[in-house]
C-alpha positions in Angstrom: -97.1 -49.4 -67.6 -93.6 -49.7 -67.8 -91.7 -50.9 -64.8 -89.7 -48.4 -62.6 -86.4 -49.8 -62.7 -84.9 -50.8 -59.7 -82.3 -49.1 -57.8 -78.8 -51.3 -57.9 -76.9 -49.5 -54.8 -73.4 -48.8 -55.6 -70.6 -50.2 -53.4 -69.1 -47.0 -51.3 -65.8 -46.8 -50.3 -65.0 -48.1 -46.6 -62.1 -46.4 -45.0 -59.5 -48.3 -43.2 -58.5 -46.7 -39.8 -54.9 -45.1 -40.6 -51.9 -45.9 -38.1 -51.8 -42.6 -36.2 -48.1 -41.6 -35.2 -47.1 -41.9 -31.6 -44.8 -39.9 -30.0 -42.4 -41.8 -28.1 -41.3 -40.8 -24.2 -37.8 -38.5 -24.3 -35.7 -38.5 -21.9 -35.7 -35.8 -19.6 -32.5 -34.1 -19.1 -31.3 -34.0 -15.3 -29.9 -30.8 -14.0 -26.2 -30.4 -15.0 -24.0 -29.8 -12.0 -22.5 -26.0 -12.5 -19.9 -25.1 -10.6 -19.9 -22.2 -8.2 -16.9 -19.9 -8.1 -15.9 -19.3 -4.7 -14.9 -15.7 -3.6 -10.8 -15.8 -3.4 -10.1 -13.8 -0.1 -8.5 -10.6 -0.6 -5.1 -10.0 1.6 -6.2 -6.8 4.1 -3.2 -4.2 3.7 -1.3 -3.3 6.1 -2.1 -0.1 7.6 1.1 2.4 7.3 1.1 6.1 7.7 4.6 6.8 6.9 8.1 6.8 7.7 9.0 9.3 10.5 11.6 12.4 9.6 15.0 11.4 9.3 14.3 7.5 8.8 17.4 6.1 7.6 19.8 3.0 6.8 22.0 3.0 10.3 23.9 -0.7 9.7 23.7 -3.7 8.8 25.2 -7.5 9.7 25.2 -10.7 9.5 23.4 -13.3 12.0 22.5 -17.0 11.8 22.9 -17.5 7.8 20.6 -14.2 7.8 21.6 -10.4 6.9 20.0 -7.8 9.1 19.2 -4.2 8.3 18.9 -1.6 11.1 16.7 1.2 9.9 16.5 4.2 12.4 13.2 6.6 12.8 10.9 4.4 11.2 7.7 4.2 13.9 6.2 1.3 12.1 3.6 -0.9 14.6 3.0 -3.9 12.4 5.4 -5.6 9.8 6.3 -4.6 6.4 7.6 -6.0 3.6 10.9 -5.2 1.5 13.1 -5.6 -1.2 16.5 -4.6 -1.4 17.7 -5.0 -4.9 16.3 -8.4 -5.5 16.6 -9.4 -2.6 13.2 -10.0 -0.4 13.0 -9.0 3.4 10.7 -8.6 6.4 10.4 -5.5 8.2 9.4 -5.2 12.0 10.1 -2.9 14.8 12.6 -3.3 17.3 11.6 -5.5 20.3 13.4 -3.2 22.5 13.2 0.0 20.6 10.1 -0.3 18.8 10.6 3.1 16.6 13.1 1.8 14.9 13.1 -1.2 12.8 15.0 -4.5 11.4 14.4 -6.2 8.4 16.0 -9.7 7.5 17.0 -11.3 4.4 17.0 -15.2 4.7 20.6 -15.5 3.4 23.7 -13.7 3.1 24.0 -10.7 1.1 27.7 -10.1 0.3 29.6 -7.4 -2.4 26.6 -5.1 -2.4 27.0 -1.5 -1.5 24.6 1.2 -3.1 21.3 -0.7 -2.7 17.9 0.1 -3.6 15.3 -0.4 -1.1 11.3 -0.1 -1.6 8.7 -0.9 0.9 5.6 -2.4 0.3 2.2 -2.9 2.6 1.1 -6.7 1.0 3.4 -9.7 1.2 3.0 -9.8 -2.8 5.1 -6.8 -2.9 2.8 -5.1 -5.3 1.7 -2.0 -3.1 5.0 -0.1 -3.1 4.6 2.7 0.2 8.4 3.9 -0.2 11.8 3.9 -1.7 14.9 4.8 -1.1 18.7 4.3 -2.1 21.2 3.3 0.3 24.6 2.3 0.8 24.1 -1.7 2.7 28.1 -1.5 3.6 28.4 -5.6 2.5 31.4 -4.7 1.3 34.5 -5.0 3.1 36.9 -2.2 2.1 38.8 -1.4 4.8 42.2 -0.3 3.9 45.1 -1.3 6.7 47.9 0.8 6.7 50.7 -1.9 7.4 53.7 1.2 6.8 52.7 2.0 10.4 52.9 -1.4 12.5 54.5 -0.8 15.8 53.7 -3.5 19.0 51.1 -1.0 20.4 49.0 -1.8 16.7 45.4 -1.7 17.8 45.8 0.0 20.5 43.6 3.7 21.7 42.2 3.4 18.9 39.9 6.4 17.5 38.4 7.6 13.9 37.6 10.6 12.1 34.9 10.4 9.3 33.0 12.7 7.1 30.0 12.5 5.2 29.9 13.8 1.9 26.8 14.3 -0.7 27.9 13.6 -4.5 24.6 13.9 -6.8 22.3 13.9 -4.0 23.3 10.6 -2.6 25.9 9.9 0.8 28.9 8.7 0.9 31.4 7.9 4.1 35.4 8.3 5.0 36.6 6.8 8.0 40.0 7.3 8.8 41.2 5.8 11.7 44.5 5.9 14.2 46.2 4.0 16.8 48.9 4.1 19.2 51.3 3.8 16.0 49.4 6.4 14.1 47.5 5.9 11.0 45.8 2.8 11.4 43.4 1.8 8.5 40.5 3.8 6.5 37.4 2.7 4.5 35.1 4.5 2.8 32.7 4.2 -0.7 33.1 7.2 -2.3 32.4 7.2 -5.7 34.9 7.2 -8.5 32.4 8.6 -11.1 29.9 11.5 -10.3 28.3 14.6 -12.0 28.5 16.8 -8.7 29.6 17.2 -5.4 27.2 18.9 -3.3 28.9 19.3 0.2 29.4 17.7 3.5 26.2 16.4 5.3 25.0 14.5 8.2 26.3 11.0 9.2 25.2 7.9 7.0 26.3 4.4 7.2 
């Protein structure tokens, strides 16, 4: 009988535990501060509803290092805000005669005549309400007529003036006499114009 040959067992193969990848802690981000836009507050307009008829440029002068201008039929209740050329003013009624209205310039305005006003509701001046060209008078041009000088110069004084329209805008003549006859005269009528369109009522 032959022998049964015996089984010779074959090493196998022993795996080796592999290194297993850790995942290291990350940082957490923290919140980033964002910043919060606050509302800017919007300026309330003033309310206005309109000039009343006839509103008008009556005078102006100067007070205190400040030039006023005297603005009839205007029936404002709260201020307003102006600019005459480029000049910037504040507009309020009359303390003692609240329909009409001043407006001051801080400063002196001098060698201005024609002047053109606008009127706004915001203190920006970017809500224009109304507009307007008028003659300021901050120019002296009184004309004294010296031929006439007699001791009683100054004297019972009285003036004549008329108010003429030339291209839709006013113009003034003031002529005036004493107790030696003609006295002096102003006026700022133009010296260039397309048309003149008649007398009309007083402006200053």
């Amino acid at each position: 009988m032959t022998p049964t040959p015996a089984l010779t067992e074959t090493p196998t193969a022993t795996f080796q535990p592999t290194a297993m990848a850790t995942m290291a802690a990350t940082e957490t981000p923290l919140p980033t501060a964002t910043a919060t836009i606050v509302p800017t507050p919007t300026e309330t307009l003033i309310p206005f509803s309109g000039f009343m008829d006839l509103f008008r440029l009556f005078r102006t002068w100067y007070k205190n290092y400040q030039t006023y201008f005297y603005f009839l039929n205007a029936g404002i209740e709260d201020m307003l805000y102006a600019s005459a050329d480029e000049f910037e003013l504040e507009c309020r009624p009359d303390p003692q005669f609240p329909v009409q209205m001043i407006c001051i310039y801080d400063g002196v305005i001098e060698g201005r005549s024609m002047m053109d006003f606008k009127f706004f509701v915001d203190r920006a001046r970017t809500v224009q309400v109304f507009e307007a060209r008028y003659d300021a008078n901050l120019v002296d041009d009184t004309i004294y007529h010296h031929q006439f000088n007699c001791p009683d110069r100054g004297k019972d004084v009285t003036c004549v003036s008329e108010y003429r329209l030339y291209d839709g805008i006013c113009y003034y003549a003031h002529t005036c006499y004493d107790a030696c006859g003609l006295y002096y005269s102003k006026d700022n009528l133009p010296t260039v114009f397309n048309e003149f369109q008649g007398f009309t009522v007083p402006c200053y």
